[in-house]
N, C-alpha and C positions, 0 to 999 in steps of 0.2 A: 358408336365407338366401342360399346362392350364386345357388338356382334364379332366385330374387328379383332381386336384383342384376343379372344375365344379363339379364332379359327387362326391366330399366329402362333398361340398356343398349341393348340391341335395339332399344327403342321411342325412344328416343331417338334412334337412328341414321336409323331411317324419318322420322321427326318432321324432323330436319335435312336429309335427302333430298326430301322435301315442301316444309318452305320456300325450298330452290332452287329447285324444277319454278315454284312458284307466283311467286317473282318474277321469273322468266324469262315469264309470260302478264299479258298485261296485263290481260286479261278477268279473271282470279281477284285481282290488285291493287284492281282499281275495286269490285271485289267486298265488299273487304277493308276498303274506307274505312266499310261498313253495319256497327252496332253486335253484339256477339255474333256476326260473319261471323268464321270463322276461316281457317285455310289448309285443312282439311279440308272445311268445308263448300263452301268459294269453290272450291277443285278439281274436288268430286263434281260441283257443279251446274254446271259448264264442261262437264265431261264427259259430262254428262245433255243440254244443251240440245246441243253439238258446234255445229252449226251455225244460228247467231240468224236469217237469211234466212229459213232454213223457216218461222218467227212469221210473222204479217201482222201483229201490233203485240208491243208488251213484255204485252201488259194479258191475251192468248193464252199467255204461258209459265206462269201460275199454274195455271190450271185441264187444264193438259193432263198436268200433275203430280198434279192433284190438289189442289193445294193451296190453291185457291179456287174455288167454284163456277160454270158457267157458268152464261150469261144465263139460257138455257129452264129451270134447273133453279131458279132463285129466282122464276122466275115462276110454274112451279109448284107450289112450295113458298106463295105469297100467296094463289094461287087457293085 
């Protein structure tokens, strides 16, 4: 039970040290207004994309994740 208690502790101290970092960026704020975006996710994916320039549009950060398919890959997927 101590063990326990320690480590809700701990996760709780990370967790308050997080939502500083996060309202200190503005990028993970605007983040944060998207439904289920937490301080966790809106952090990682700041620090996954680092620098938004490198895109040639927003509609390039999906698919370079992963997380949506690109153009040629749905076209081959219809053919």
């Amino acid at each position: 039970m101590k063990v326990r208690h320690a480590l809700v502790n701990e996760f709780a101290g990370f967790e308050r040290k997080l939502r500083a970092i996060a309202r200190q960026d503005e990028n993970a704020q605007r983040l944060m207004t998207t439904p289920s975006v937490g301080v966790l996710v809106a952090l990682t994916f700041v620090a996954a994309v680092d620098a938004p320039e490198r895109f040639r549009s927003s509609r390039a950060v999906g698919p370079h994740f992963g997380l949506t398919q690109r153009l040629e890959n749905l076209i081959q997927v219809q053919q």
